[in-house]
C-alpha positions as CSV (number, residue, x, y, z in Angstrom):
1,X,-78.5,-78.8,-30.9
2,X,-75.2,-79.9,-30.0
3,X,-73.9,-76.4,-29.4
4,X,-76.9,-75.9,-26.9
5,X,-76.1,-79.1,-25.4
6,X,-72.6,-78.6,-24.9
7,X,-72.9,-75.0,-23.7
8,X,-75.6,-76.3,-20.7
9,X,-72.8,-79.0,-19.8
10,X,-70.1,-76.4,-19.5
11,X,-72.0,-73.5,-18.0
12,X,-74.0,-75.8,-15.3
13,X,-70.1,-77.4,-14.4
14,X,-68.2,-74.5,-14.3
15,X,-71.2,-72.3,-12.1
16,X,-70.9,-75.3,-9.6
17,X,-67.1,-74.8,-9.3
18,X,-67.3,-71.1,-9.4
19,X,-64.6,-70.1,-5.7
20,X,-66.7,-67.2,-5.0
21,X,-68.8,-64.4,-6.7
22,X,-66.4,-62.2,-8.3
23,X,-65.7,-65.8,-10.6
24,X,-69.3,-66.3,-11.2
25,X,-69.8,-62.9,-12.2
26,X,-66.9,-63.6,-15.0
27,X,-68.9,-66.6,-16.0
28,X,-72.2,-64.7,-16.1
29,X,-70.3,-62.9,-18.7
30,X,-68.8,-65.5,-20.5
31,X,-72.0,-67.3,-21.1
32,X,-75.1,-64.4,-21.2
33,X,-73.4,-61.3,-21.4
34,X,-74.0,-59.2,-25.1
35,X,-71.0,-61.6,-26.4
36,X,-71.7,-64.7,-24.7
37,X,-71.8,-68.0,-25.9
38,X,-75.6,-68.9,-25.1
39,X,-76.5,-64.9,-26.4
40,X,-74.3,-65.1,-30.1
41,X,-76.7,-68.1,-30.7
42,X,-79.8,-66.6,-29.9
43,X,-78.9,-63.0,-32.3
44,X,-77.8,-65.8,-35.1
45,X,-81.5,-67.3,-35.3
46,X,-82.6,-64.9,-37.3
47,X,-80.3,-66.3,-40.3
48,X,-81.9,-69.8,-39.4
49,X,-84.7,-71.3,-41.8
50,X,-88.2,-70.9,-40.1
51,X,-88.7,-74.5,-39.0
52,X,-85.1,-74.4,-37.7
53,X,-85.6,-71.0,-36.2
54,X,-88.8,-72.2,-34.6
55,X,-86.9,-75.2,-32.6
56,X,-83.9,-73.6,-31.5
57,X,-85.2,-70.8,-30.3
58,X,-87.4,-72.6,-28.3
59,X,-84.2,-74.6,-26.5
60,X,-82.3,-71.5,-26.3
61,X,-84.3,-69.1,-24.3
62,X,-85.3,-72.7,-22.2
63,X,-81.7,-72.8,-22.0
64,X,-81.3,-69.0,-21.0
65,X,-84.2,-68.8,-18.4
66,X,-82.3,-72.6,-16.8
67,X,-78.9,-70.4,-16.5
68,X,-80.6,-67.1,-15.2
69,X,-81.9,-69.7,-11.8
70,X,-78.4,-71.2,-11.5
71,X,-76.6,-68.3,-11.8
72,X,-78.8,-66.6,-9.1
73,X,-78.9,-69.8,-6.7
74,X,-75.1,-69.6,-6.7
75,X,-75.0,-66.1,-6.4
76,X,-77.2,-66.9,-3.0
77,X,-75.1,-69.7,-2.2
78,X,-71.8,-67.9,-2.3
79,X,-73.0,-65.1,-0.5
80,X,-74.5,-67.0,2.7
81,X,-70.4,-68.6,2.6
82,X,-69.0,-65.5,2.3
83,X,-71.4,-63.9,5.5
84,X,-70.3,-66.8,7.0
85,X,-67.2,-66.7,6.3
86,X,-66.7,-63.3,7.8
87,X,-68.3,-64.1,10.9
88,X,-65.6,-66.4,12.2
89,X,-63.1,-63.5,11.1
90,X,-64.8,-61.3,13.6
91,X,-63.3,-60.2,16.6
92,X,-65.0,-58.6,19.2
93,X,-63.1,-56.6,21.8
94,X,-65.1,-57.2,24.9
95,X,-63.4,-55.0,26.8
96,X,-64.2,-51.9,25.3
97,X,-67.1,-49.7,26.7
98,X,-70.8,-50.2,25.4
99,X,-72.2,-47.4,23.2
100,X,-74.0,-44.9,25.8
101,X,-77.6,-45.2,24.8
102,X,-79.5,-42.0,25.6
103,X,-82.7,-42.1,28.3
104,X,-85.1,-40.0,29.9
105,X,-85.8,-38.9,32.9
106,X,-89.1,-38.5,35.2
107,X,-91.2,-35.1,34.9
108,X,-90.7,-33.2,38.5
109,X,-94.5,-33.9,38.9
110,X,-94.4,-37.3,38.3
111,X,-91.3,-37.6,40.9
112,X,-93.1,-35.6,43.6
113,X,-96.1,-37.9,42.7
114,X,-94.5,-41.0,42.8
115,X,-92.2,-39.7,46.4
116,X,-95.8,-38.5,47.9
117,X,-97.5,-41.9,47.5
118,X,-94.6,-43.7,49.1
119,X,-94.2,-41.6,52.0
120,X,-98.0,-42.5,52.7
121,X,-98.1,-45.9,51.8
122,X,-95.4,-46.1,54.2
123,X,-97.7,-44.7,57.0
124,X,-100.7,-47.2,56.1
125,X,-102.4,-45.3,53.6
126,X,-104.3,-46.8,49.9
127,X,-103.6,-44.9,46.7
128,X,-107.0,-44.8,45.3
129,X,-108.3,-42.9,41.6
130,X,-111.2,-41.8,40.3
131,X,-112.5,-39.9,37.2
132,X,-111.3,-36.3,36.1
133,X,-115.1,-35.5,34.4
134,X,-117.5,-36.2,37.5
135,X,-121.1,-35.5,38.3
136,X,-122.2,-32.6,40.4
137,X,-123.2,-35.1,43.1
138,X,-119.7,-35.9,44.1
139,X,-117.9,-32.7,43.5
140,X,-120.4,-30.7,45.3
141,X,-123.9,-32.3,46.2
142,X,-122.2,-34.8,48.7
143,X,-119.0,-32.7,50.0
144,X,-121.9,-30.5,51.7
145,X,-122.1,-28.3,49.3
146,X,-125.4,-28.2,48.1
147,X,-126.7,-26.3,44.6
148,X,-126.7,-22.6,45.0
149,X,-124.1,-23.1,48.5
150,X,-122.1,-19.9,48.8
151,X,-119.0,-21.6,49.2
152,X,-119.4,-22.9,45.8
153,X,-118.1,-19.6,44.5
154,X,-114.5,-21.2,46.0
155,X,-114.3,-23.0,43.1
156,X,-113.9,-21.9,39.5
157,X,-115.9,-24.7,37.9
158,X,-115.6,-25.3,34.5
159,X,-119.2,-27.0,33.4
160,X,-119.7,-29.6,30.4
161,X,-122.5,-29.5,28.2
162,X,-124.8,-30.2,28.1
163,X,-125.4,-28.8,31.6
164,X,-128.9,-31.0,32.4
165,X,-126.6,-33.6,32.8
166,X,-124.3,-31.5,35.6
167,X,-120.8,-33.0,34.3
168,X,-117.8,-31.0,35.0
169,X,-114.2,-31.4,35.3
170,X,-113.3,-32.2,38.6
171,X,-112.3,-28.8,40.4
172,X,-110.7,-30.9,43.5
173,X,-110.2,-34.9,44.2
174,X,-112.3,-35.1,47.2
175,X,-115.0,-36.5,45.2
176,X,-113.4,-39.7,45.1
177,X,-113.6,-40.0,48.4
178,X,-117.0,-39.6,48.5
179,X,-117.1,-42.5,45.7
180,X,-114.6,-44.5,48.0
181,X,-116.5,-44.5,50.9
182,X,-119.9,-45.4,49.1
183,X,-118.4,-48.7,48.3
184,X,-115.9,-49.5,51.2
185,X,-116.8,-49.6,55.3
186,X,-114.3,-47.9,57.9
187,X,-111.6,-48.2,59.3
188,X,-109.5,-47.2,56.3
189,X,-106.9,-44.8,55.2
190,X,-106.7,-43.4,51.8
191,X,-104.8,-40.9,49.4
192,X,-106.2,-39.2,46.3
193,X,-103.6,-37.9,44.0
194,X,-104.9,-36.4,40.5
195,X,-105.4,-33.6,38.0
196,X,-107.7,-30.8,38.6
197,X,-109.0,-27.7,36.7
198,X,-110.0,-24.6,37.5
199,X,-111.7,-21.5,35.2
200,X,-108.9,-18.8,36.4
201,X,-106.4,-16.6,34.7
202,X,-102.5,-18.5,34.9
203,X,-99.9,-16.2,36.7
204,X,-96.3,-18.0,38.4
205,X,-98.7,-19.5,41.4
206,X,-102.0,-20.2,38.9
207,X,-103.1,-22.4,36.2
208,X,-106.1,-23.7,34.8
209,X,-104.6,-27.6,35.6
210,X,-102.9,-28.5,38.7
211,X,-102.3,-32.0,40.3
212,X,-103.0,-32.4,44.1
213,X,-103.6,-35.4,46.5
214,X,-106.1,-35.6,49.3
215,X,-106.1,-37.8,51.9
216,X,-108.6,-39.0,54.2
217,X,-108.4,-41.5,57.6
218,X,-112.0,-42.6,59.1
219,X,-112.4,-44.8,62.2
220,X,-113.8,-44.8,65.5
221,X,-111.8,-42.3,67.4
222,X,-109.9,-40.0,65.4
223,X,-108.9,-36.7,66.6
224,X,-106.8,-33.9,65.6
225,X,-103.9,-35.3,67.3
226,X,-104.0,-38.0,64.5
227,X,-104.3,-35.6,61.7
228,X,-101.3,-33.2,63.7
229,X,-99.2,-36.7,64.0
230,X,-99.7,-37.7,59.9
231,X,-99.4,-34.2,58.6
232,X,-96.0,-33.7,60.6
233,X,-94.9,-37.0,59.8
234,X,-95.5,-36.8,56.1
235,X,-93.7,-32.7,55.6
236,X,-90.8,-34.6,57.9
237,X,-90.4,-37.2,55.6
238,X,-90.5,-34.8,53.0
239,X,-88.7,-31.7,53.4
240,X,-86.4,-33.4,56.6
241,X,-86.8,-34.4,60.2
242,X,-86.7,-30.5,61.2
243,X,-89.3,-29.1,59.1
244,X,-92.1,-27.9,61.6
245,X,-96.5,-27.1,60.9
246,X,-98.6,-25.0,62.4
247,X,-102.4,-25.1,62.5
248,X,-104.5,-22.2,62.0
249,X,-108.2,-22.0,62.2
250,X,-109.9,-21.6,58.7
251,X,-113.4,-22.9,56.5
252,X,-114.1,-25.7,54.4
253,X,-117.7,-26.9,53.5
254,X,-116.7,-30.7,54.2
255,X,-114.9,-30.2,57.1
256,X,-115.4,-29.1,60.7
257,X,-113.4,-27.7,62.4
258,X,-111.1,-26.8,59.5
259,X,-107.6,-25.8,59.3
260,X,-104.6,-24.1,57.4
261,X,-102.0,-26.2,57.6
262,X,-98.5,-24.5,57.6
263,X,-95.0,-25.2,57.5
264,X,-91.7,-24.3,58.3
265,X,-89.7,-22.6,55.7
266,X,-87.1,-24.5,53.8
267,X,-86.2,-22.1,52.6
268,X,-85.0,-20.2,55.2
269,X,-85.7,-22.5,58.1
270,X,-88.0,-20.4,59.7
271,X,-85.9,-17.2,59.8
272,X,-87.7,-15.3,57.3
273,X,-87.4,-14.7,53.3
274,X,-88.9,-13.6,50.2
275,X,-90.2,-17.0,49.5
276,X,-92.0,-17.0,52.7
277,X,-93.0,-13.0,52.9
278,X,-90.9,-13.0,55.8
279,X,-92.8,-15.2,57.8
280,X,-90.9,-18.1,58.2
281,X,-93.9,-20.2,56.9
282,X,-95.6,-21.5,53.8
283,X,-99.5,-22.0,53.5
284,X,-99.5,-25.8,51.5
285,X,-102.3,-27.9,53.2
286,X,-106.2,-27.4,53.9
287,X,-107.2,-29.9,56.4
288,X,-109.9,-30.5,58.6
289,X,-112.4,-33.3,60.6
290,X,-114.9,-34.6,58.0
291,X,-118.4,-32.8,58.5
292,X,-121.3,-35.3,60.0
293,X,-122.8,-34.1,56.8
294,X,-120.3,-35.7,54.2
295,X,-120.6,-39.2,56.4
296,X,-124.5,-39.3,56.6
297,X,-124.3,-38.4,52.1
298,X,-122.4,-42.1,52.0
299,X,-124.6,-44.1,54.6
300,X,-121.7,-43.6,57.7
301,X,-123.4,-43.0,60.7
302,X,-121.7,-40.0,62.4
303,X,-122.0,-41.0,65.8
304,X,-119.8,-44.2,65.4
305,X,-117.2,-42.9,62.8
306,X,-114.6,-39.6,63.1
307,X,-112.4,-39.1,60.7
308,X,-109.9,-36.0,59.1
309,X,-109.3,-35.2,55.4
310,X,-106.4,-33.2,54.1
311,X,-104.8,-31.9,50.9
312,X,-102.4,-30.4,49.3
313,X,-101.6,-29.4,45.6
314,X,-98.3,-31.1,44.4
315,X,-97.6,-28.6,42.3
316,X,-96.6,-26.2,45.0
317,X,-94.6,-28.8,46.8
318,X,-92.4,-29.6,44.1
319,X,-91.9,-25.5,43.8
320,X,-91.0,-25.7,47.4
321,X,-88.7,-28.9,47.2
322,X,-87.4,-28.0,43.9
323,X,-87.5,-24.0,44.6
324,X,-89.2,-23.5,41.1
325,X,-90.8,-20.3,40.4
326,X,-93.3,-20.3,38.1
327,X,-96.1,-23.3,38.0
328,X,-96.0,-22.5,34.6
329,X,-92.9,-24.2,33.8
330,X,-94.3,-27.8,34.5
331,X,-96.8,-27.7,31.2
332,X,-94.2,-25.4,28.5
333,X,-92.2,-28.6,27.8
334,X,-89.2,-26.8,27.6
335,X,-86.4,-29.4,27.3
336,X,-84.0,-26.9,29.0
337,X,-86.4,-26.7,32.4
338,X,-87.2,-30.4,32.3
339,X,-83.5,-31.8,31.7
340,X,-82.4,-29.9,35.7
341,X,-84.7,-33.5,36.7
């Protein structure tokens, strides 16, 4: 009892005083390592009496279990001093140069996205969106192109079943004008940007999904001077202050009259090249004055309101700005292709 007593007094004293852990470790050792004091005891119980036996091995694994919690408070104690100790030895060299931490970088698309809506925002216009699976109503129904309309066939729709229900996947963005106009009342100008599919075979100038962005400016008298002055404005802004469109005659269901819109190469700055066949221009833009029959599908009356649509697939103008040749290139992910951004 008084072995047990005296080893407690000692162990608990000397744990307290213990400098740091490398001395607690030693005493660890000294008192339940396979020689130590507290653990010669508990192998010589077995030579005790049984009543005797009973009794102090009670007190001695009491004993053991109380050192095991000091030992690992002061193992936690000397630590936290030692962390903190280190701390204030630290030196920090605030002059050196922060460790570079790698980024990304925008997708061309999303750049010529993001450059596209400022240049029009800039010039008055809302960016509005709408849904990429749409009814047939406002893909087709309400852009004047009624079921079984032969220009239809300009679009490679790709259907969703189940088909009584006429969802597809929108082939152009013009039908959110149509759902922009059946909620808001002229004057207004807006742009469309978004994804759009197509059921065709993918070559360097095709794919299945493209992005474009239509616009669209309705009030009481707009002409084709206004849609001349925005288009030129916007390709200025664009590809520079010398860049130069034509207009040239051409059909669209929603529109009337309708146009090609054309512009200068950048190419070659009009001279002629291979990108341009030698024309000195680039088709990019359908544009047009919006048909009487798109207004009267959305409640406009067409005798007070005039307005011009427009768009333009953004996939071709970052070809042109970038001078990429293949459309294909924007979907392959191909970390060599996306890091020239």
């Amino acid at each position: 009892m008084d072995s047990l007593e005296e080893i407690k007094k000692n162990a608990l004293n000397s744990i307290e005083k213990a400098a740091d852990e490398e001395a607690l470790k030693l005493l660890k050792i000294e008192y339940l390592g396979r020689s130590g004091n507290l653990t010669m005891i508990l192998r010589g119980l077995k030579d005790m009496p049984e009543a005797e036996r009973r009794v102090m091995g009670a007190l001695a694994n009491a004993l053991r279990q109380e050192l095991e919690g000091a030992f690992q408070n002061g193992e936690k104690n000397l630590g936290a001093i030692a962390k903190t100790a280190h701390f204030k030895q630290e030196k920090i060299d605030i002059s050196l140069p922060g460790a570079k931490i790698p980024v990304g970088h925008l997708h061309p698309l999303t750049k010529i996205k993001k450059e596209v809506e400022e240049i029009f925002i800039s010039l008055g216009f809302e960016v509005v969106e709408g849904p990429e699976m749409e009814r047939e109503h406002y893909a087709f129904d309400a852009l004047n192109m009624p079921k079984d309309h032969p220009a239809r066939e300009m679009w490679d729709t790709l259907w969703l079943e189940p088909l009584k229900d006429r969802m597809l996947l929108r082939p152009q963005t013009s039908s959110v004008q149509i759902r922009y106009m059946e909620k808001h009342e002229p004057p207004f100008r807006i742009i469309a940007p978004g994804r759009v599919f197509r059921y065709e075979a993918t070559d360097v100038s095709h794919d299945i999904q493209f992005h474009q962005v239509e616009g669209l400016v309705v009030g009481e008298d707009i002409s084709v001077a206004n849609l001349k002055h925005i288009t030129l404005s916007f390709f200025r802004k664009l590809f520079g202050k010398d860049s130069q469109i034509r207009l040239r005659p051409s059909f669209f269901p929603f529109v009337e009259p309708g146009f090609e819109v054309d512009i200068s190469c950048a190419q070659c700055q009009g001279r002629g090249c291979s990108v341009c066949k030698s024309s000195g221009w680039l088709e990019v833009m359908g544009a047009g004055m919006v048909h009487p029959n798109v207004f009267k599908a959305v409640g406009y009356n067409p005798k007070l309101w005039r307005g011009f649509a427009f768009g333009v697939g953004l996939d071709r103008l970052a070809m042109t700005k970038y001078k990429i040749p293949d459309i294909r290139f924007f979907s392959e992910n191909d970390i060599r292709f996306l890091r020239q951004f």
